[in-house]
Residue frames relative to the residue before (quaternion, step in Angstrom):
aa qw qx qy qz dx dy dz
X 1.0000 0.0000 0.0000 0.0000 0.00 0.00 0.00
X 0.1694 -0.7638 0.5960 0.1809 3.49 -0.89 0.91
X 0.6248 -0.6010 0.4773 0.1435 3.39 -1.71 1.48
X 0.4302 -0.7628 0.4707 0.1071 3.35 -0.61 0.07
X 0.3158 -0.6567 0.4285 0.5341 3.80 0.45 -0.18
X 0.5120 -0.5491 0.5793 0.3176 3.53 -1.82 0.29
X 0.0286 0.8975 -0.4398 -0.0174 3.24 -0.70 0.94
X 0.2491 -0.8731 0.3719 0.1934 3.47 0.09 1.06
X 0.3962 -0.7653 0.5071 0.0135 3.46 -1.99 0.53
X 0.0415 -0.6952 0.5675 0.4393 3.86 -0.09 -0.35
X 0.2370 -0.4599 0.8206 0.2428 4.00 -1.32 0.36
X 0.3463 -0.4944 0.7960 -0.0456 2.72 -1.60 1.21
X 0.0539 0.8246 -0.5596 0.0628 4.09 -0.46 1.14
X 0.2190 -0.8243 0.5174 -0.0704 3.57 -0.43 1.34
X 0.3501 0.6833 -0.6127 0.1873 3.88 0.08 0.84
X 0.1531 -0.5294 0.8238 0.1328 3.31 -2.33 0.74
X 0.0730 0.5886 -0.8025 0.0654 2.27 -2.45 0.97
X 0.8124 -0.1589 -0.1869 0.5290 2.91 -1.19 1.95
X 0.7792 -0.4895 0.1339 0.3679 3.24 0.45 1.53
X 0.5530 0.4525 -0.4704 0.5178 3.78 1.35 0.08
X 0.1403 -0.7283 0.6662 0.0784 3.84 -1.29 0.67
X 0.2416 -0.6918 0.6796 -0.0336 3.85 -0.94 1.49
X 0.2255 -0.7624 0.6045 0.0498 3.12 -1.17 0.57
X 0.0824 0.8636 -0.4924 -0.0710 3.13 -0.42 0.58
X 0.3549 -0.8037 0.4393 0.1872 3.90 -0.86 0.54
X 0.0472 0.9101 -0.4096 -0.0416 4.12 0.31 0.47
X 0.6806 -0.5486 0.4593 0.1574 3.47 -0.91 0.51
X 0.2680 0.9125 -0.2826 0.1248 3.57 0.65 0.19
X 0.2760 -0.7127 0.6424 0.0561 3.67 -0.55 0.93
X 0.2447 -0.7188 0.6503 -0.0256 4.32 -0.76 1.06
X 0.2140 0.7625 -0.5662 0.2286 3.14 -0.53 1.02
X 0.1727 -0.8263 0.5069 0.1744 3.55 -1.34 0.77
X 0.0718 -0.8019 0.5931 0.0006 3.89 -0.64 1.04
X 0.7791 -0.0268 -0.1812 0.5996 3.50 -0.94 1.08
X 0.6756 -0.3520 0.4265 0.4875 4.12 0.27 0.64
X 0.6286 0.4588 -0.3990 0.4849 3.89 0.64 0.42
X 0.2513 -0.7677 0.5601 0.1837 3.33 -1.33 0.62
X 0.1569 -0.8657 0.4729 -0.0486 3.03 -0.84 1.52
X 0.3376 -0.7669 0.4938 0.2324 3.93 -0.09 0.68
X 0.0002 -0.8108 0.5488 0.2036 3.76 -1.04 -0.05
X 0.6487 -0.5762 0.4413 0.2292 3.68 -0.24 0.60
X 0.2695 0.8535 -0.4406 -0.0688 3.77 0.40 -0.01
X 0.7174 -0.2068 0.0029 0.6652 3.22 1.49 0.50
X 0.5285 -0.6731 0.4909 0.1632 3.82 -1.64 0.65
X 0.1063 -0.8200 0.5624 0.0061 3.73 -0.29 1.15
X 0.0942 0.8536 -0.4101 0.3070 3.43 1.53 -0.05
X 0.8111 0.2562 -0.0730 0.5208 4.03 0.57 -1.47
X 0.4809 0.7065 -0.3599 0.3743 3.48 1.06 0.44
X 0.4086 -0.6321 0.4047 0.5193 3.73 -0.45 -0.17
X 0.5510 -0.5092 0.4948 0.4386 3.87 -1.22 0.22
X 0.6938 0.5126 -0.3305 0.3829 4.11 0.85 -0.13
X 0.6257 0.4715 -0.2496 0.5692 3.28 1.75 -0.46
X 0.6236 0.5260 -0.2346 0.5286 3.62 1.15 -1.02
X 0.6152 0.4807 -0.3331 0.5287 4.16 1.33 -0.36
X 0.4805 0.5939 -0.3376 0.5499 3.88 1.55 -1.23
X 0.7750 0.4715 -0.2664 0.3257 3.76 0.28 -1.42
X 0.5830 0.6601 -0.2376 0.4099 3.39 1.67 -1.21
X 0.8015 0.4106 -0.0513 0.4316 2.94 0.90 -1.70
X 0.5637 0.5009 -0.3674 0.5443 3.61 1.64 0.25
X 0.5876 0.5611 -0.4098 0.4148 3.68 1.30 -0.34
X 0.4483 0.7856 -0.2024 0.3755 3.09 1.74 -1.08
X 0.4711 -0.5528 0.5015 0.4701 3.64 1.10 -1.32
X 0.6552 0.4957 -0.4391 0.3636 3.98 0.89 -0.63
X 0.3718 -0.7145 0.5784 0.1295 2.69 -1.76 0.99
X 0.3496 -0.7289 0.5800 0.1000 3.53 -1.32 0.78
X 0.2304 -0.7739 0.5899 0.0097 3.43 -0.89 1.17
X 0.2343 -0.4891 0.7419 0.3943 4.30 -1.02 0.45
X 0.5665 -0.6644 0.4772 0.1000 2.82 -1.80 1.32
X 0.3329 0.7312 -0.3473 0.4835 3.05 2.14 -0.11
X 0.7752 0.5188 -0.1209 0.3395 3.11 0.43 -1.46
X 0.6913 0.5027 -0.2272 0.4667 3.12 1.57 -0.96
X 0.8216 0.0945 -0.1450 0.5432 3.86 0.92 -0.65
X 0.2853 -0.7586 0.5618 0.1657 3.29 -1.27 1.07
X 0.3786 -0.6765 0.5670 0.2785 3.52 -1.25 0.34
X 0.3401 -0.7575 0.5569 0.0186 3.12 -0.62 1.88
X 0.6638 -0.2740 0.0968 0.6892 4.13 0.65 -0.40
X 0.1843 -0.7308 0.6293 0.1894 3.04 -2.15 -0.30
X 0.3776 -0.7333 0.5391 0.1707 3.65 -1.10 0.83
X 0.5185 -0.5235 0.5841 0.3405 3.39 -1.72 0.17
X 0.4772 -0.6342 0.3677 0.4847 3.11 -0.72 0.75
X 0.4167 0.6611 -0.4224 0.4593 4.51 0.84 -0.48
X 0.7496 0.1394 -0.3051 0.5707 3.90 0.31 -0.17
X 0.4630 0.5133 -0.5188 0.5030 3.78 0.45 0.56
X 0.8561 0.4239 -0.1477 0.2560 3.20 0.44 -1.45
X 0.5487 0.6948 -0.2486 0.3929 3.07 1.67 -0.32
X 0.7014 0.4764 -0.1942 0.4933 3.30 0.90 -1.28
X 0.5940 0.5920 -0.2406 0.4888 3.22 1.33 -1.56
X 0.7382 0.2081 -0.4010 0.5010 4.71 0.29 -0.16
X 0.7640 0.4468 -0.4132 0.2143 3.53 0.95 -0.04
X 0.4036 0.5014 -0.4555 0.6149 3.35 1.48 0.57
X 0.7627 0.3194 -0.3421 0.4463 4.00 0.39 -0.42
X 0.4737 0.6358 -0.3975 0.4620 3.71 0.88 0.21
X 0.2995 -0.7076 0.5646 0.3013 3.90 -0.81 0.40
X 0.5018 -0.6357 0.5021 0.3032 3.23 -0.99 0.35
X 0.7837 -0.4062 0.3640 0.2971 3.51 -1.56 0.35
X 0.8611 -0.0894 0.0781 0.4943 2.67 0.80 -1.27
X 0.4873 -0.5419 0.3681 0.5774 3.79 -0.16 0.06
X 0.8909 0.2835 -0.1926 0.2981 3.20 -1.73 -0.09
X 0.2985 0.7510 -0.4783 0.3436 3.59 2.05 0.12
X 0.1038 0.8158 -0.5410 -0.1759 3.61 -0.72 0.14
X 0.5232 -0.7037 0.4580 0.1461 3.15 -0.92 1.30
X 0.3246 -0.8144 0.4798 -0.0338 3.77 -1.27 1.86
């Protein structure tokens, strides 16, 4: 019989008691032994933020993550004076209606 890789998950674990509810967020490896499914624990993510523990989810997942550095390039830059120019005389009303600007 051929094995499969181990492939891991976070379980996302929701319990109350006496009316408080904790969340908690594990590491987890799925696996099946005598026709039963059985879970192992491979480690507790619980003390993480929920934004770093969603990053971790969604890399198990297959998505890749890029430095945003990496991702856009700076092709030129302006003073902010040649932005601003074009930019009040299209926002400015004209004199008159129907004036059209050259």
């Amino acid at each position: 019989m051929v094995h499969k890789p181990h492939t891991v998950h976070v379980a996302k674990i929701t319990s109350t008691v006496k009316g408080v509810t904790s969340t908690n967020y594990y590491l987890r490896r799925t696996f099946r032994q005598d026709g039963k499914v059985k879970h192992e624990t491979l480690g507790n993510l619980s003390d993480l933020p929920v934004p770093i523990i969603e990053m971790i989810s969604r890399s198990l997942k297959g998505e890749t993550f890029v430095p945003a550095a990496d991702t856009f390039r700076t092709l030129r830059t302006r003073p902010h004076g040649h932005v601003e120019a074009p930019y009040r005389r299209l926002t400015t009303p004209l004199p008159r209606p129907g004036m059209i600007l050259a």
